[in-house]
N, C-alpha and C positions, 0 to 999 in steps of 0.2 A: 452461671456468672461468666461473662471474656475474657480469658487470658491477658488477652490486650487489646486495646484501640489503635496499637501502633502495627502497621503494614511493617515488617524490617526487608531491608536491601538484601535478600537473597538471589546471587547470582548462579546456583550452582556447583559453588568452589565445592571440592572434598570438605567434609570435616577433619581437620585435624588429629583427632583424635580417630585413630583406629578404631575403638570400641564403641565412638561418638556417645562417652562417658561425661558425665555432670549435665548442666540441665541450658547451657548455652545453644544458641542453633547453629553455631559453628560460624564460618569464616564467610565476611560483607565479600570478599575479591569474585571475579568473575570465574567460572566453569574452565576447568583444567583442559590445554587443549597441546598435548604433547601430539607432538610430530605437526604443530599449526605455530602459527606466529607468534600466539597469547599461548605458551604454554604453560604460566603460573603468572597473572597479571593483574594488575590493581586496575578498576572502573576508571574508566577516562575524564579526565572534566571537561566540559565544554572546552572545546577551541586546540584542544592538544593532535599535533599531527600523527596522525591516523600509520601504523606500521605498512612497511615497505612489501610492494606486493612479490619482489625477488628475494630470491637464495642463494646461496654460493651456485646451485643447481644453474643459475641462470649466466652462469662466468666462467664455463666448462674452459680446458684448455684448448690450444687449437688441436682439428682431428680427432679428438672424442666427439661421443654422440648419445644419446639414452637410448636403449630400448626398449620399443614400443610396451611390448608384454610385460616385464617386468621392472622397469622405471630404471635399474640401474645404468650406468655408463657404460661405454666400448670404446674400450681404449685401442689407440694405433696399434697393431703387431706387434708383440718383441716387448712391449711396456711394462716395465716391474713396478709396481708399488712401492713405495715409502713413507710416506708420512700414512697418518691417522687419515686424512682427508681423502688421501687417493683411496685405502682401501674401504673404506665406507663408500664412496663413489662407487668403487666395483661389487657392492654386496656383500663386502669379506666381515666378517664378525671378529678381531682379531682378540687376544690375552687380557690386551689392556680394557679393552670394551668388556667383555667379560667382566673383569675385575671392577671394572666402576659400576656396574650395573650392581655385581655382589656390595659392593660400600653403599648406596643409595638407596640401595632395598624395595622403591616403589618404583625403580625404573628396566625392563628386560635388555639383551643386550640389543637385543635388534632395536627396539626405542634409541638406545645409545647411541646404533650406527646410525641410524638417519637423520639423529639430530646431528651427529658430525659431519653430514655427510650436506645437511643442510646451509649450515657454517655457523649454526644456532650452537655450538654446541664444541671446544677443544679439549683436546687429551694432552695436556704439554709435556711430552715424554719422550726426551733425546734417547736416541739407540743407546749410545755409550752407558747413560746414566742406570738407563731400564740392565742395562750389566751392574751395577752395583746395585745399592737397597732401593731404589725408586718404586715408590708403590702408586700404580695409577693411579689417577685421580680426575677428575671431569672438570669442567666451568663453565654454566649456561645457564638459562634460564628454566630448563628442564630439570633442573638438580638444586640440589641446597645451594643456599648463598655459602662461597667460602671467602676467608679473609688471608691476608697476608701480608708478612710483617716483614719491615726491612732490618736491616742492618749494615755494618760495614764499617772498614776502619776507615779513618781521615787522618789528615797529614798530622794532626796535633793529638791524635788522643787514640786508644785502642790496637790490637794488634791481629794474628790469624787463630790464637789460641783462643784469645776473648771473643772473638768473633760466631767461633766454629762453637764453643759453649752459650752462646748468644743465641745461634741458632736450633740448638738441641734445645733451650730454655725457650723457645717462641714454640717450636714442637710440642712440646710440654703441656703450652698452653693455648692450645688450639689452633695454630697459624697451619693453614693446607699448603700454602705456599711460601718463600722465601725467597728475598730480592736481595742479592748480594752487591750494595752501593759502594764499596769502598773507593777512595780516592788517594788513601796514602797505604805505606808500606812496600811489601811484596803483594802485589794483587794478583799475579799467577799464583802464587802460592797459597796465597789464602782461599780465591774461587776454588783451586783443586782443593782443597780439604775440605772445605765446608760439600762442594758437590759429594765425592766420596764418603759423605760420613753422614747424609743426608738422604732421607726417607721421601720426601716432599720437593717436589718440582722449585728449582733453582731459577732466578731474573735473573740476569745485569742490565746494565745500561753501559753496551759497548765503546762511547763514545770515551768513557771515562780514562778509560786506558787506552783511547786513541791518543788521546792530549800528555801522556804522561811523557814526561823528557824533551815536546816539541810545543811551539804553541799552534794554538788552536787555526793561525794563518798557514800555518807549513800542511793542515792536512787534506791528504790527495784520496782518488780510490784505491789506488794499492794499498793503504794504510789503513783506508776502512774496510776492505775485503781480506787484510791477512787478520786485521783480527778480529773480525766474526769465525772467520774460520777458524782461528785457534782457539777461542771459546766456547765453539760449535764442537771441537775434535776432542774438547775437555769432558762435556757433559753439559752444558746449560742446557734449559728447558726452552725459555721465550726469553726475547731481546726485547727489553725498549729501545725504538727505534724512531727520532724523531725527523720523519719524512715530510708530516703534515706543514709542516712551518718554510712557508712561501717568501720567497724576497718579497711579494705582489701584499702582505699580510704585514708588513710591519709597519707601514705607515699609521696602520689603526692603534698600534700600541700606543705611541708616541704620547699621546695624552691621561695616560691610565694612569692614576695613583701610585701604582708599584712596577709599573713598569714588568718583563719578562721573570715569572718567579724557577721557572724550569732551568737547572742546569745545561741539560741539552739544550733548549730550545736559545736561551743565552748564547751558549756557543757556536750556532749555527747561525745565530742573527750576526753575532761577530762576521764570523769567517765570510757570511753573504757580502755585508754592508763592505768586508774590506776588498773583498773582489770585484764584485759588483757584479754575479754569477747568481746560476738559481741554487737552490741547496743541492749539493750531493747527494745524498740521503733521498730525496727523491728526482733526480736526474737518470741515479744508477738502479733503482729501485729493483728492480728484475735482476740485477746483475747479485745485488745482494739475499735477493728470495731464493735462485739458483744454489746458495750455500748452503742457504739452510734448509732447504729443500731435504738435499744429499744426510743431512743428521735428525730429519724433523724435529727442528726449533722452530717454535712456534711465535708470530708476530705479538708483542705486545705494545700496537701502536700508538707512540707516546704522544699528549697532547704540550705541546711544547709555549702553547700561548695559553695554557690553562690559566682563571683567573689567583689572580695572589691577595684581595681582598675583596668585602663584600662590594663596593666601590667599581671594583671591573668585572664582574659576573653578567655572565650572557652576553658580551659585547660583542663587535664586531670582528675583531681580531678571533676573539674566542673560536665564534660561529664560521668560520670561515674556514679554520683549520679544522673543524668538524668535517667542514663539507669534502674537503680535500680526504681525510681519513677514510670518507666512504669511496673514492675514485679508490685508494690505495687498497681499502676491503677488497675491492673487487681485481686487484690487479694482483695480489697476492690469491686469492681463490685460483686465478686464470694458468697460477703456476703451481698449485697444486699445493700450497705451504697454509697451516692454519693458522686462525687469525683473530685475536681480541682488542679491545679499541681501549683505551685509559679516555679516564675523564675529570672533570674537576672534583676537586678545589676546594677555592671558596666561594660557596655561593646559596643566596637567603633563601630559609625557609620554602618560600612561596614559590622560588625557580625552579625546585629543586625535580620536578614530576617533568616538566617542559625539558627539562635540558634529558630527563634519561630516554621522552619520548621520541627528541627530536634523532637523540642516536638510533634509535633502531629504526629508525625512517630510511635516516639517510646514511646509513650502515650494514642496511639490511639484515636486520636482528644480529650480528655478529655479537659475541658475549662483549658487556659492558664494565669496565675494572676501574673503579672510581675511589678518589682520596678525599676520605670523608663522605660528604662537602662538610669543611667548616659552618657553621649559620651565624657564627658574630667571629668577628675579631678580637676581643677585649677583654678574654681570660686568658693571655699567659700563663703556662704552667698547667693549665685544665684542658687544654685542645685534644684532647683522649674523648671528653666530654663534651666539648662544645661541635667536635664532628662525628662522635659514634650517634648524636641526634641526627645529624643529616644523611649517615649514612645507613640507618633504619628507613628513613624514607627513600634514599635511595637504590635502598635494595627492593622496598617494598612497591618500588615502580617501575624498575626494571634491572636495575644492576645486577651482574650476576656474583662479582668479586670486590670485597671491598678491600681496598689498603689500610691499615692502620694507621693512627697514628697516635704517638705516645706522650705524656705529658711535657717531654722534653723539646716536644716541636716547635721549633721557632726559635729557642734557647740553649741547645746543645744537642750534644750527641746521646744518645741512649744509653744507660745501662742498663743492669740487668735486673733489678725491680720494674724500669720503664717498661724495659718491653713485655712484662707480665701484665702490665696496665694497660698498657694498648689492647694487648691479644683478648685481655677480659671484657674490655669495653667493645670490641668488636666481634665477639662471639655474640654479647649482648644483641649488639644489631641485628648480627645476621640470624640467630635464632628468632627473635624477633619478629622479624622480614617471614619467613619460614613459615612460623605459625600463623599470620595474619594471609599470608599468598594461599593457606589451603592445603600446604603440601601433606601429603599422607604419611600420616604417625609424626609428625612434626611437634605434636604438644600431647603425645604420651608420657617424654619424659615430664613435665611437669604436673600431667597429671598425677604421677608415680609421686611425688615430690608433693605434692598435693594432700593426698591421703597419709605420708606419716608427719605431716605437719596438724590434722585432724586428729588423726590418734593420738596426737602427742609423743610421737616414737622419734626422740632426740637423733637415736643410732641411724635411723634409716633417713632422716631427715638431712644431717650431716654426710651420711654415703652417696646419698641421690644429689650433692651441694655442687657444683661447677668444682665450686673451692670448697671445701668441707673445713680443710683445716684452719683456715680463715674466720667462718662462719664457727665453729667450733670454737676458738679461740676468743671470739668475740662474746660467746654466747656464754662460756665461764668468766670473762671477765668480771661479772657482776653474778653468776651462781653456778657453780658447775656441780650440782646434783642435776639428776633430769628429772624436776620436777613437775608436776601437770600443770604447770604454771609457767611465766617467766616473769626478769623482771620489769618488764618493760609496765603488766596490767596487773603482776600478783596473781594473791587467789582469788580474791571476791571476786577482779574485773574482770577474770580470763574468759573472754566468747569462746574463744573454742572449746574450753573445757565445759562449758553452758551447755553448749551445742552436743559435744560428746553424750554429755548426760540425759538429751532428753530423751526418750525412748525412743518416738516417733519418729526423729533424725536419721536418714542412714550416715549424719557425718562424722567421723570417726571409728568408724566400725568396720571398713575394710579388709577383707581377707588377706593377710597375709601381713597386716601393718599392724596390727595389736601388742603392747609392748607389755615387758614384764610388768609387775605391781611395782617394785622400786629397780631403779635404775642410777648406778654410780657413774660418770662419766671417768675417765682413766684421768694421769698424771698429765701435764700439758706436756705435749711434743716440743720439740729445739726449735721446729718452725712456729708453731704456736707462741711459745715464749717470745720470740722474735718480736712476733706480730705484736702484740702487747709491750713489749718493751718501747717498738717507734711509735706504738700510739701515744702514749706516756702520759695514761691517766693512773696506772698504778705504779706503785715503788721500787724496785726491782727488790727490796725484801719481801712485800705483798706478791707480786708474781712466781718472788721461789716460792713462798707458805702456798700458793694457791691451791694446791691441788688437794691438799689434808686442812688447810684452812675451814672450808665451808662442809665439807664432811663429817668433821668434828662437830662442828655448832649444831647438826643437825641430827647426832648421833648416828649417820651413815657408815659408821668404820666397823661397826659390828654387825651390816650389811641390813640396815634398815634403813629409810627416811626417813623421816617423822613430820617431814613438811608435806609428804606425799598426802593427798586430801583423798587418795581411793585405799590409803593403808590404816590412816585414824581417821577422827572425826575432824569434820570440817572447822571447828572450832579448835582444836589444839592445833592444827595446822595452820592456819591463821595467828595464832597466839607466837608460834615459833619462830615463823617469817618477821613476826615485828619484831621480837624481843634478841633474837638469834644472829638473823642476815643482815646484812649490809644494806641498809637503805637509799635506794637510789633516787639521785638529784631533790635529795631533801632541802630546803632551807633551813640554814641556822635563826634564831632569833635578831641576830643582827642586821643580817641579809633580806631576812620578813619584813624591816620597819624603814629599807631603803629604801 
């Protein structure tokens, strides 16, 4: 008999799975081509532009050269090294490369250097910071998608204390990187702590603290070069830097829905319109690459006409400062400073593949750091949700780094549940992205997470959880015995437990995930309780009973179940669950005849 009638799109990709475990054929993306242009990439659709046949390789500075024999550079006489970029160029395999290669696991370091070396590939790792806790870390196409979460105080709300705990709580919860936005308080004060107490590569957006105490017409280049450089001598990683935003480009705004949604790029349309000059930011361009050259801060080129609803997505304005980002890729490569591009927004569904393609066209693969995209407008309060979907796609077509964003977008400032929302919605994504692009061992862990959900092994199911204590939490709300059931099917309905049972099955029989006969879940934890309490389906006297509540009814305190269906027989097990447990989303009789 055939398997199937159906041909599948196998391009190639890795399987995902190391052990290419369970019975899928692995990953539709095309054939892994590190150290080439598609090094983890999604099948093209018709009509999408085709990747840029240049590299940073092709934007050497002046006076260097490659050689012949061994591809790398040759630098002028006398030439030291600085950033990640220059020594990757000269063949040098340094610490940091090292170190991302060990975090990544499927990548060597020499892979690492050439994709830095290609401009596929940044290390954003200020000298100063690599002197405190800064643990490398990579962003490319070559490597897992990572995400990154902002924070920062504002003139009305928060401070350096709440900030610097902000960001230890986005560490927490998966953010690889950290955008320190603030606009009110001491913002010296706060950058330097948060950088100092900070594991994970530090943003700003320098502009912020340009404008602080002058307005946005007073600013000159002394003003925008003394503080990059005081930034730079602090420890930032990468600057957004909004260069791309051309006096030649604002006419195309003019009619857009929402008009300029970028702070920066606002600011700079100001200060153009009121002089009637091109932007400074890319006037001086070079002058301010030269700074950060000297600390290797790396560019994070901000797109400052990005769309602000679905209404202006892909527009003119947009696409234009695109085009510009890529002249400035390349003008930053020519000075030796690494370089990532920011990108939208908001923008539908169906753009979302075109807009990441047209970046590395006309970027020439430089990693791509994109927010979201939004794909609708019209969930306030959910925009965690309605862009960690676009940003799944968008990782899964080319992005390398996604920005978060939290439910409070649009509507306030973040606190410190928000940003566990965002970081979680965006791990989503990017794991996501991860396992669908192919990358190697990228959906072990859920295999692992797989197999004691078969077995029915609560413990291991809950420790393998992103959030365990959550899922935990949730999962006693309504029985916290670990029985081979839940309440969601019971006993009769449980498939898995079906599945367990049948001999033939290997599902639930995995080594190493086979759980005791009976199994008590502990007392709820503070966080647990928490969580249950803001749900506020139980009472806070049912939440305190809860954890000897249902152990009792099931006689589990004298270290049995009785609901357990592999302890007695299926029938007294069943008979307890009715008469015992707490039945979920019953109707009453009066509710039945509404």
């Amino acid at each position: 008999m055939s398997i199937s009638k159906w041909t599948l799109p196998l391009r190639g990709a890795h399987n995902p799975s190391s052990r290419a475990e369970g019975t899928t054929p692995g990953s539709f993306a095309n054939a892994s081509n590190v150290g080439g242009p598609l090094a983890f990439s999604s099948p093209d659709t018709p009509g999408m532009p085709a990747p840029s046949a240049k590299t940073a390789w092709d934007f050497l500075p002046d006076g260097w050269s490659r050689d012949a024999t061994t591809g790398f550079a040759i630098a002028p006489a006398g030439f030291v090294p600085i950033t990640q970029l220059e020594h990757a160029r000269l063949g040098i395999v340094t610490p940091e490369m090292e170190r991302v290669a060990a975090r990544e696991g499927h990548l060597t370091p020499e892979q690492v250097r050439d994709e830095v070396a290609a401009g596929r590939m940044i290390i954003p790792a200020n000298r100063t910071h690599l002197s405190y806790a800064l643990d490398a870390m990579a962003i490319g196409r070559a490597t897992k998608t990572k995400i990154n979460a902002n924070l920062g105080a504002s003139p009305v709300s928060s401070g350096t204390d709440e900030e610097v705990e902000k960001m230890r709580w986005s560490v927490r919860w998966g953010a690889d990187t950290v955008m320190d936005l603030s606009t009110g308080g001491d913002l010296d004060a706060c950058r330097e702590a948060i950088i100092r107490a900070s594991s994970v590569p530090i943003g700003t957006v320098p502009i912020y603290s340009m404008i602080i105490g002058r307005k946005i017409e007073e600013l000159t280049l002394d003003v925008i070069l003394e503080t990059i450089e005081k930034q730079a001598r602090q420890g930032v990683d990468y600057f957004t830097i909004h260069a791309g935003v051309r006096r030649a480009h604002l006419p195309f705004v003019q009619k857009r829905l929402i008009g300029i949604v970028s702070r920066g790029g606002s600011l700079l349309a100001k200060w153009m319109l009121v002089h009637g000059k091109e932007n400074p930011m890319y006037e001086h361009f070079e002058a301010i690459c030269d700074v950060m050259r000297q600390h290797d801060v790396s560019f994070s080129l901000g797109d400052g006409l990005r769309p602000g609803g679905l209404s202006d997505a892909s527009d003119a304005a947009q696409l234009a400062e695109l085009e510009t980002l890529g002249e400035l890729t390349e003008r930053a490569w020519r000075k030796g400073v690494q370089v990532m591009v920011e990108g939208p927004g908001h923008v539908p569904f169906d753009q979302i593949e075109f807009n990441m393609k047209l970046q590395r066209t006309l970027c020439h693969g430089a990693p791509f750091y994109v927010l979201g995209p939004l794909v609708t407008d019209v969930f306030p309060g959910y925009d965690h949700i309605t862009s960690c979907i676009g940003a799944t796609a968008a990782a899964y077509h080319g992005a390398s780094m996604l920005c978060y964003v939290t439910p409070k977008e649009h509507v306030g400032l973040p606190k410190k549940d928000d940003v566990k929302q965002g970081c979680i919605a965006y791990k989503i994504a990017a794991h996501s992205a991860d396992v669908a692009l192919g990358i190697p061992g990228a959906r072990d862990w859920d295999d692992a997470l797989t197999k004691a959900r078969a077995a029915l092994n609560w413990e291991q199911h809950f420790a393998l959880a992103f959030d365990g204590e959550y899922a935990r939490a949730l999962h006693d709300e309504d029985l916290d015995v670990d029985t081979d059931f839940c309440a969601m099917c019971g006993h009769d309905w449980c498939s898995v437990r079906i599945s367990k049972e049948i001999v033939e099955f290997a599902s639930g029989k995995a080594e190493g995930f086979e759980r005791e006969k009976v199994m008590k879940s502990a007392a709820l934890t503070e966080e647990q309780k928490r969580v249950l309490e803001q749900r506020g389906v139980l009472s806070p006297n049912e939440i305190h009973k809860l954890a000897s509540k249902t152990r009792k009814a099931v006689d589990a305190e004298v270290g049995k179940g009785l609901c357990h269906s592999d302890f007695v027989e299926p029938d007294i097990a069943q008979r307890i669950q009715k008469d015992r447990l707490v039945q979920i989303r019953v109707k009453d009789e009066a509710t039945a005849e509404d």
